[in-house]
N, CA and C of each residue as an Amber inpcrd file, in Angstrom:
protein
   498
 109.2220000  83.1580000 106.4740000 108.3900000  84.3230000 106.6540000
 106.9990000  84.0370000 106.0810000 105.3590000  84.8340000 106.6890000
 104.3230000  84.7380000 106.1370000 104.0780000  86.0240000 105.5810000
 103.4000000  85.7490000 104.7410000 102.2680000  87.0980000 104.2970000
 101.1650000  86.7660000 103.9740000 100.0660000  87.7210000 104.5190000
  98.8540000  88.1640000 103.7670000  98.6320000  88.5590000 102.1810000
  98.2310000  88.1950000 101.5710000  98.1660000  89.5780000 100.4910000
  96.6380000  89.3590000  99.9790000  96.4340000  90.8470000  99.5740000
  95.1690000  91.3740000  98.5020000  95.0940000  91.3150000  97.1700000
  93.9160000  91.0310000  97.1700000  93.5470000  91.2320000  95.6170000
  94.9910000  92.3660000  94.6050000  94.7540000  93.4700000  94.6240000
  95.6740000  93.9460000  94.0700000  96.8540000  93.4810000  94.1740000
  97.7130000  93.2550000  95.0760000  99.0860000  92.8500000  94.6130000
  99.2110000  91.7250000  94.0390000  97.6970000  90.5940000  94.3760000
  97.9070000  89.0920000  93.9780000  97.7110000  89.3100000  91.6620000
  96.9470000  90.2210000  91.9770000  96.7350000  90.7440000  90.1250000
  97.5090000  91.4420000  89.3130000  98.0060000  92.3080000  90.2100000
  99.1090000  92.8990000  89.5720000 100.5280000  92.3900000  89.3360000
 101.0920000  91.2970000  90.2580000 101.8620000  90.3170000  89.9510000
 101.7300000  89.4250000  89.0820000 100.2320000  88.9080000  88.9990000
 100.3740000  87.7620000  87.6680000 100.2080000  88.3490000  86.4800000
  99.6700000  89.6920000  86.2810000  99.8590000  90.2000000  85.0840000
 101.0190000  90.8510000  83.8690000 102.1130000  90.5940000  85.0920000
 103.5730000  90.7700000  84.8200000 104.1980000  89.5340000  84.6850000
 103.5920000  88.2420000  85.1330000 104.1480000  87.1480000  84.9810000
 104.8830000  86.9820000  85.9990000 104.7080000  87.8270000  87.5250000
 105.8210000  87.7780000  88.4750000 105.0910000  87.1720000  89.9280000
 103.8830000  86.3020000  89.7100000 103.1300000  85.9510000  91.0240000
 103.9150000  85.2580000  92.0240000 105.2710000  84.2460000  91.1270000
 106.1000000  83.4680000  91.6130000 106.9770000  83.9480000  92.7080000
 107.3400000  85.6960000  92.8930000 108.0340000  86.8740000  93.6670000
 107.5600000  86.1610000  94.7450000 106.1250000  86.3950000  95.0330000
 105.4470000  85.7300000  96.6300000 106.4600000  84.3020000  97.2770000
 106.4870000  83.3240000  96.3900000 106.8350000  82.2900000  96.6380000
 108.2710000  82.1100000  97.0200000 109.3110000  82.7820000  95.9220000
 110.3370000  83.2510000  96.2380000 110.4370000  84.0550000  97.6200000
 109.7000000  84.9070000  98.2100000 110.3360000  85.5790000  99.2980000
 109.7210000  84.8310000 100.5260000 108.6130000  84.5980000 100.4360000
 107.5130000  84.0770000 101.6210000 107.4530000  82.4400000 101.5600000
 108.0640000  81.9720000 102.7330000 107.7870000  80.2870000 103.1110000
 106.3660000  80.2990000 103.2390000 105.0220000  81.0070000 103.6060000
 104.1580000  80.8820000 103.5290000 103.2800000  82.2790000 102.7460000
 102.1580000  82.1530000 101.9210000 101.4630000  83.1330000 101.5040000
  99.9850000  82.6860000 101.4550000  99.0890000  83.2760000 102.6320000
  97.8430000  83.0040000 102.8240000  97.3550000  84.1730000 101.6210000
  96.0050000  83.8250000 101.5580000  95.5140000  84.6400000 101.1250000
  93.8820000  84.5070000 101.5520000  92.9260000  85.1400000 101.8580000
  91.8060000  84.8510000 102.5150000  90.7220000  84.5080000 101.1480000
  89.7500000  83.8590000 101.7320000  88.8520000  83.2730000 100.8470000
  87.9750000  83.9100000 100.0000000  87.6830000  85.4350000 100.4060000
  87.0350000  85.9790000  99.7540000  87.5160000  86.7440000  98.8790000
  88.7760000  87.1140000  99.1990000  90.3400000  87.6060000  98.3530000
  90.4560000  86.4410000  97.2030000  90.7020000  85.4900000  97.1450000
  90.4890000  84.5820000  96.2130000  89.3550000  84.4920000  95.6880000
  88.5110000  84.1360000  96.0010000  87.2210000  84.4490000  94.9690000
  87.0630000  85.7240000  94.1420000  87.3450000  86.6320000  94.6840000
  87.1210000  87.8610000  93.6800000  88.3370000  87.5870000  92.9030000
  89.7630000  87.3820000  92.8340000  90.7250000  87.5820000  91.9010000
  90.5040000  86.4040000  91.2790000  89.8140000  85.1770000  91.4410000
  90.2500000  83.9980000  90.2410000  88.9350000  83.8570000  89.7290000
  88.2180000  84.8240000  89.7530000  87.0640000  85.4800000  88.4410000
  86.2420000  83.6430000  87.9240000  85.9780000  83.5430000  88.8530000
  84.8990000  82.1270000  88.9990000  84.1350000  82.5920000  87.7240000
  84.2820000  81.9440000  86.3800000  82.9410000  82.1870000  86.0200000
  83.0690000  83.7030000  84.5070000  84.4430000  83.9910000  85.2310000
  85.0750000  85.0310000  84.1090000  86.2100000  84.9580000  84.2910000
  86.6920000  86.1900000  83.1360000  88.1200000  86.2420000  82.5110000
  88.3390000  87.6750000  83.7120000  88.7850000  87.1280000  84.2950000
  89.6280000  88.6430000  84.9650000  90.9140000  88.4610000  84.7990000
  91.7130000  89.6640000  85.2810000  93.1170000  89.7740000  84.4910000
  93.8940000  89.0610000  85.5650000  95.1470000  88.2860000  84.9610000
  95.7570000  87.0060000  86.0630000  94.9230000  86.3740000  86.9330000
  93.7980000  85.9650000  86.6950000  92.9180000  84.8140000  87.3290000
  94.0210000  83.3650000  86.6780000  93.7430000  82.9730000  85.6170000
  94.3970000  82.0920000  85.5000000  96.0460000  81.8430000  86.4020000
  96.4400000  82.4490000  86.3320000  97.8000000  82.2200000  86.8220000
  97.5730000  82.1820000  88.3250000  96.7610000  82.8380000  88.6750000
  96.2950000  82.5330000  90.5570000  95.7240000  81.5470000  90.8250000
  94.4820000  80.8970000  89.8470000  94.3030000  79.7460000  90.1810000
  95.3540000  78.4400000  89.8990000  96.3280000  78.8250000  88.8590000
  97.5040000  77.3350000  89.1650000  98.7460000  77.9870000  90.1350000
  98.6030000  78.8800000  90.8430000  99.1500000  78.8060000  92.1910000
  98.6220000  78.1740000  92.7700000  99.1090000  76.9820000  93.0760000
  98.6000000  75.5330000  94.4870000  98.9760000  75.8810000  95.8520000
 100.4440000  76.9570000  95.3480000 101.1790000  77.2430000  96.7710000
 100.8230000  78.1970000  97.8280000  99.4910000  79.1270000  97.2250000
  98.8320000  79.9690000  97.7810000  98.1310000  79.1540000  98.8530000
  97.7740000  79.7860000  99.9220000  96.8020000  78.6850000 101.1480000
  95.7860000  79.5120000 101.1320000  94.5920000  79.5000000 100.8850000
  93.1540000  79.9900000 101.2650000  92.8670000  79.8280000 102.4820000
  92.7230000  80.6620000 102.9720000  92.4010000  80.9720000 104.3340000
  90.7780000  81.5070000 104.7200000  90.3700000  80.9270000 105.6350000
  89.1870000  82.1510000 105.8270000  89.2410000  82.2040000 107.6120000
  89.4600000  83.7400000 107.2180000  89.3750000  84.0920000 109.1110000
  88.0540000  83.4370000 109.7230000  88.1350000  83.4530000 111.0340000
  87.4390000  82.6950000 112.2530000  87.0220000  83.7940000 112.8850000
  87.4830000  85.2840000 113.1260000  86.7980000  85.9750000 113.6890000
  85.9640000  86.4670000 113.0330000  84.2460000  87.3380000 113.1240000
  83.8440000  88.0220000 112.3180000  83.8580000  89.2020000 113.1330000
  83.0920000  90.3720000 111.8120000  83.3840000  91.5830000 112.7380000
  82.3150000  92.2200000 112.9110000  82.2990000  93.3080000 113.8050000
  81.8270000  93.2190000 114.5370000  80.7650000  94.6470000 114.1690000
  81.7760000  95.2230000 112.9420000  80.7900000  96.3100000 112.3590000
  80.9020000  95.9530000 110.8100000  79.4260000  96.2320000 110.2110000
  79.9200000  96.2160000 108.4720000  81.0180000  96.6450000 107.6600000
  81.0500000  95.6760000 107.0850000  82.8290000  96.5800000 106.2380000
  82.6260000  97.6590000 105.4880000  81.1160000  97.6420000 104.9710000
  80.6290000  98.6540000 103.8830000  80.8960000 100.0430000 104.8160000
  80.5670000  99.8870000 106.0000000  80.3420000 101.2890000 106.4050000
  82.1530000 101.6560000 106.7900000  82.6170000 101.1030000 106.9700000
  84.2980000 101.4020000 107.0040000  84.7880000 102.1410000 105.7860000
  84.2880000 101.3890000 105.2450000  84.8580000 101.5930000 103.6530000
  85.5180000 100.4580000 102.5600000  85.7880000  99.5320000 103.8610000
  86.5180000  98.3020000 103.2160000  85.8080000  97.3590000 102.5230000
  85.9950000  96.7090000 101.2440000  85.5560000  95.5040000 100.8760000
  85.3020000  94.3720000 101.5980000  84.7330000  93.2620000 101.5580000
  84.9830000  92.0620000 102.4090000  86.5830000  91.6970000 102.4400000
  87.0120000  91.8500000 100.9450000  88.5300000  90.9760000 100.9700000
  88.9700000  91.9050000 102.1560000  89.1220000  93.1420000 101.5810000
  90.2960000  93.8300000 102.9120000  90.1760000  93.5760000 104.1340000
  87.9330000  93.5390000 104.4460000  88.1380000  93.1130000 105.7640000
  89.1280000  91.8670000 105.8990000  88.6230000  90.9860000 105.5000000
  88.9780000  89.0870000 105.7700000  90.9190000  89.5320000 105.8870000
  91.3580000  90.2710000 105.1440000  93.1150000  90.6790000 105.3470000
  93.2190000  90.8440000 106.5810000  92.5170000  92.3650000 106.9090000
  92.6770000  92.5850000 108.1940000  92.0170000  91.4240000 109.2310000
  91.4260000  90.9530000 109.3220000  90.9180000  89.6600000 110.5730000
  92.0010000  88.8610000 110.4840000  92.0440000  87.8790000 109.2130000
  93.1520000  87.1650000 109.4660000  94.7210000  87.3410000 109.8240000
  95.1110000  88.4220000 109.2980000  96.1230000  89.2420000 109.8020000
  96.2830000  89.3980000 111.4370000  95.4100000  89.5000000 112.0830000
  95.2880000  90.0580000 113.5260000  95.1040000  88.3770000 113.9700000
  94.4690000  87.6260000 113.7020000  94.1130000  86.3460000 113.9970000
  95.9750000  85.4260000 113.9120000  96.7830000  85.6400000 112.8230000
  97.7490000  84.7890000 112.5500000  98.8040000  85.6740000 112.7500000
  99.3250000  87.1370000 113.1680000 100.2130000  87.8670000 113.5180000
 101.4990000  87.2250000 112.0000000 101.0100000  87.3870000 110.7280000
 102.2560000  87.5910000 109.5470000 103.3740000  88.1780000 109.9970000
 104.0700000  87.9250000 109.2260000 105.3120000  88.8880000 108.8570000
 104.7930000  90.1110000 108.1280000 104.5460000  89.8850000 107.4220000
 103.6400000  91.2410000 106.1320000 102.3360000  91.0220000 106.0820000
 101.7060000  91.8310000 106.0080000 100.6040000  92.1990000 105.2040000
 100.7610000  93.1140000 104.1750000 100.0720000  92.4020000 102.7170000
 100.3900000  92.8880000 101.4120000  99.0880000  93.4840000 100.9040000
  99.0000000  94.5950000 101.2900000  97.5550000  95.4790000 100.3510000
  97.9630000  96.8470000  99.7850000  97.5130000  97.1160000  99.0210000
  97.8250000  98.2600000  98.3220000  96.9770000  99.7570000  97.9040000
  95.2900000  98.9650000  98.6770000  94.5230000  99.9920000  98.8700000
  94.8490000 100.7910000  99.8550000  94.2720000 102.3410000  99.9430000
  94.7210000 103.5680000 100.9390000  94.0500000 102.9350000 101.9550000
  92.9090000 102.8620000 101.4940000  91.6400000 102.5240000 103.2970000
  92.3940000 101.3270000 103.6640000  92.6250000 100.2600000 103.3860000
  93.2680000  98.9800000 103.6780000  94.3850000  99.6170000 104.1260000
  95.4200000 100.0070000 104.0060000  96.7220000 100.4860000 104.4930000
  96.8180000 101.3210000 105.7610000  96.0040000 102.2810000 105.5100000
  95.3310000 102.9140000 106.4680000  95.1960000 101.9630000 107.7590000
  94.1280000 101.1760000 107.5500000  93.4400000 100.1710000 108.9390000
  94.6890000 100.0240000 109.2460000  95.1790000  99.0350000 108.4260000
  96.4240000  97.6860000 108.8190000  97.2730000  98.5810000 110.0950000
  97.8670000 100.1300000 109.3060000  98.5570000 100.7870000 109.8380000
  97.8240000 100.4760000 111.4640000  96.5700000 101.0970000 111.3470000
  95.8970000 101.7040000 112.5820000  95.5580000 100.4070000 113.6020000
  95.8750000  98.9740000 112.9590000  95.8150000  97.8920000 113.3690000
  97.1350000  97.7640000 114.0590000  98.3320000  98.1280000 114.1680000
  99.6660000  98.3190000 114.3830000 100.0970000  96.7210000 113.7540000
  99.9400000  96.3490000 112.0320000 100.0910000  95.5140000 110.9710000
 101.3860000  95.5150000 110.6630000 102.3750000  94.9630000 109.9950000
 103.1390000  95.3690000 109.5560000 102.9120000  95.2830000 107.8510000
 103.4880000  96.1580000 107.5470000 102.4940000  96.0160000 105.9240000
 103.5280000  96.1470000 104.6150000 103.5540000  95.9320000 103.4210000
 103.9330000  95.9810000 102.3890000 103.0340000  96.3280000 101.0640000
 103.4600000  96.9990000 100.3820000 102.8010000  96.6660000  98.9550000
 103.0840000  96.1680000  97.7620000 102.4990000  96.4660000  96.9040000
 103.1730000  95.3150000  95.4940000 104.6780000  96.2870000  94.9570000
 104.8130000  97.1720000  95.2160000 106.0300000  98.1700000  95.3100000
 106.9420000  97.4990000  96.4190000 106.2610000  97.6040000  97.3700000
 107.3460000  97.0810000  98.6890000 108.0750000  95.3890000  98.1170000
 107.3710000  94.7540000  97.5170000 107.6720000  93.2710000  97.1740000
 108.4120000  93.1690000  96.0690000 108.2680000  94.1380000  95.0840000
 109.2170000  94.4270000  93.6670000 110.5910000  95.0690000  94.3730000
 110.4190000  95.9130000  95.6060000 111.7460000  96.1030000  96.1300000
 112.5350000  95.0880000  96.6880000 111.6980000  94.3980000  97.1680000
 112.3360000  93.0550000  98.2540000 112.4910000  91.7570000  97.5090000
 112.1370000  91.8200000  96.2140000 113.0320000  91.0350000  95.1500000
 113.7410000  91.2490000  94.7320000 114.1560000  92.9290000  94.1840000
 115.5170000  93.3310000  93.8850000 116.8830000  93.0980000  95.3720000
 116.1710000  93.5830000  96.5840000 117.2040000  93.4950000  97.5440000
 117.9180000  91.7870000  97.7600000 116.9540000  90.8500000  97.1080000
 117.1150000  89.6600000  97.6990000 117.8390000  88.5250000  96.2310000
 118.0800000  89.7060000  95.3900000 118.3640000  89.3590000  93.6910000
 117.5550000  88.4250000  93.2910000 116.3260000  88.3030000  93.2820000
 115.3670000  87.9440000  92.4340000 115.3170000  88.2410000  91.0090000
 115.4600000  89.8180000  90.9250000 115.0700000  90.3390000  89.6380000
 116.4980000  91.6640000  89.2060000 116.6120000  92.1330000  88.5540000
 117.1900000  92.8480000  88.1840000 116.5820000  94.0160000  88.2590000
 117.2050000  95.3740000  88.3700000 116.8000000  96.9250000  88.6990000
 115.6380000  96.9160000  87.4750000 116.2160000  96.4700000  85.7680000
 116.2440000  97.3130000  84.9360000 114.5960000  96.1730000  84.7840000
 114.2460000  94.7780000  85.5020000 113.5020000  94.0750000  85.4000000
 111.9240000  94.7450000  86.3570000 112.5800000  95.3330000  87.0330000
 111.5370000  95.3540000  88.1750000 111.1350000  97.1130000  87.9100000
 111.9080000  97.6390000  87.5600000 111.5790000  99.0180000  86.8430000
 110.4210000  99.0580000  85.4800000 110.8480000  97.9110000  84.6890000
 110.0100000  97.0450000  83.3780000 108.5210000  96.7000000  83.9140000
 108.8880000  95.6440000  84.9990000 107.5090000  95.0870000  85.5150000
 106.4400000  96.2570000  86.2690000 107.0390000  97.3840000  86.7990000
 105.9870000  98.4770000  87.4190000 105.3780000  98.9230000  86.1580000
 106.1860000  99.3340000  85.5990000 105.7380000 100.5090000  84.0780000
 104.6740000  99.6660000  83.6060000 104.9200000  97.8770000  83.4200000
 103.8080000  97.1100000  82.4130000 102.8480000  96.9400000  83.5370000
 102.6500000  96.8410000  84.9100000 101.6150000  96.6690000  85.8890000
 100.1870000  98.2980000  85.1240000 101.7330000  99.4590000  85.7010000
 101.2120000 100.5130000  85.4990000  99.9940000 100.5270000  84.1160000
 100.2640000  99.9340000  83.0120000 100.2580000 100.0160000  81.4620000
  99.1400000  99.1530000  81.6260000  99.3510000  98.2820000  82.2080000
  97.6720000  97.5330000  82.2870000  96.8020000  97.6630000  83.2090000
  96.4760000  98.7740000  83.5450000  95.6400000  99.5920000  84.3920000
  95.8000000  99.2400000  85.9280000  96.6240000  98.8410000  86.6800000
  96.6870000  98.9860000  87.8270000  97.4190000  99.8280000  88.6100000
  96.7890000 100.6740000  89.2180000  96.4750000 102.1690000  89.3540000
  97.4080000 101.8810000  91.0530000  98.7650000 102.3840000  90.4110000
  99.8290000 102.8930000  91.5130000 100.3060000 104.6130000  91.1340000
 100.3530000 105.3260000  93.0600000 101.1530000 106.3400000  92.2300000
 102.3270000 106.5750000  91.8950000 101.8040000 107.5440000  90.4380000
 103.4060000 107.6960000  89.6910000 104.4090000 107.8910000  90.4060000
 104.4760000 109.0080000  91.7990000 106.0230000 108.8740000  92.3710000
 106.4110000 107.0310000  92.9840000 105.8780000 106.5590000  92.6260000
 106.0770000 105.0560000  93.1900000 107.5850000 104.1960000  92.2970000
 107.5410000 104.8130000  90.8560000 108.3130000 104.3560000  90.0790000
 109.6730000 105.0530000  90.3280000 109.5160000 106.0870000  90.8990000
 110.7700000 106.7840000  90.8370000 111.4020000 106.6440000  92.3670000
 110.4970000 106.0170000  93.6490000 111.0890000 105.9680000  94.5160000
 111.3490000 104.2860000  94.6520000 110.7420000 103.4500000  93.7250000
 111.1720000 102.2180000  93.5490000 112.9330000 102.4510000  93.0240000
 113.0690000 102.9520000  91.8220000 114.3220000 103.2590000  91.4360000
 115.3920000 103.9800000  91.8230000 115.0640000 104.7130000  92.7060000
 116.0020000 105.0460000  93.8220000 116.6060000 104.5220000  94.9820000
 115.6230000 103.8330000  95.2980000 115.7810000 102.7900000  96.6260000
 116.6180000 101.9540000  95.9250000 116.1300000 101.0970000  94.8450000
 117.3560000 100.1090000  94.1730000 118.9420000 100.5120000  94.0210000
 118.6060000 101.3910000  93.4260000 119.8200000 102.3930000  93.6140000
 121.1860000 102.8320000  94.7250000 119.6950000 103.3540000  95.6930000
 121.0970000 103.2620000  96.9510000 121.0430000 102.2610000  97.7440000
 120.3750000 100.5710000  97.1760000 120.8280000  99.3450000  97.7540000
 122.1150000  98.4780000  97.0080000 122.1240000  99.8230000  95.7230000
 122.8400000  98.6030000  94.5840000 122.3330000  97.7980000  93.9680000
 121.3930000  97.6900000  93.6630000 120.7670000  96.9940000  93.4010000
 121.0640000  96.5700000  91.4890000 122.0430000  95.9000000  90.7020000
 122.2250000  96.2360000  89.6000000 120.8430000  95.3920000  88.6030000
């Protein structure tokens, strides 16, 4: 399987120590070039830069199409654009973003999409992690400021729940 992913899920995974989840579920994980530049903080300390840049297994990508209206006026960043292009350009399995406007498009792109929630589920379904691990890792994402909503924790733990997930 491939995925896309964004800035946010690529930060909020290494800040839990869980960037490795990607690798575990996805035979391939692009990530676009300008998506990488902003998360491995060239030049600064941003939070899980280090751990993204000794991911080797990540592929930098930079889409081939450009577009065709500014991203500013969308609303989207460059990264989200470059998600969405390359996404439409390489037809993934997933696309991994976790912004509304980004989710939004992808949707309106007919994308198939995930978020860093959707991927903490699909490590529990695939026994990666444990319920009581991946319940741990939202709360400490949550705790270091990456801004998911709160019903997210409780429908993460439910879903585990009625998968069995022990």
């Amino acid at each position: 399987m491939r995925a896309i992913v964004n800035a946010t899920p690529l930060i909020a995974l290494a800040l839990v120590d869980q960037l490795e989840l990607l690798r575990q579920i996805f035979d391939q994980v692009m990530v676009p070039e300008s998506v990488y530049t902003e998360v491995s903080g060239r030049g600064s300390e941003r939070p899980g830069a280090e751990a993204i840049v000794r991911a080797k297994w990540l592929q930098i990508e930079t889409p081939q199409t450009r577009p065709t209206i500014e991203p500013l006026l969308m609303g989207l960043d460059q990264g989200e654009l470059d998600v969405l292009l390359l996404a439409q350009e390489t037809r993934p399995d997933w696309v991994i973003i976790d912004e509304r406007l980004g989710r939004r498009a992808a949707r309106a792109l007919g994308l198939p999409l995930k978020g860093t929630v959707g991927i903490l589920l699909t490590a529990g379904l695939s026994d990666l992690r444990s319920k009581s691990d991946l319940l741990a890792d939202l709360s400490q994402m949550m705790a270091k400021g990456i801004r998911l909503s709160p019903h997210l924790h409780q429908w993460l733990q439910e879903e585990l729940e009625r998968a069995g997930v022990n």
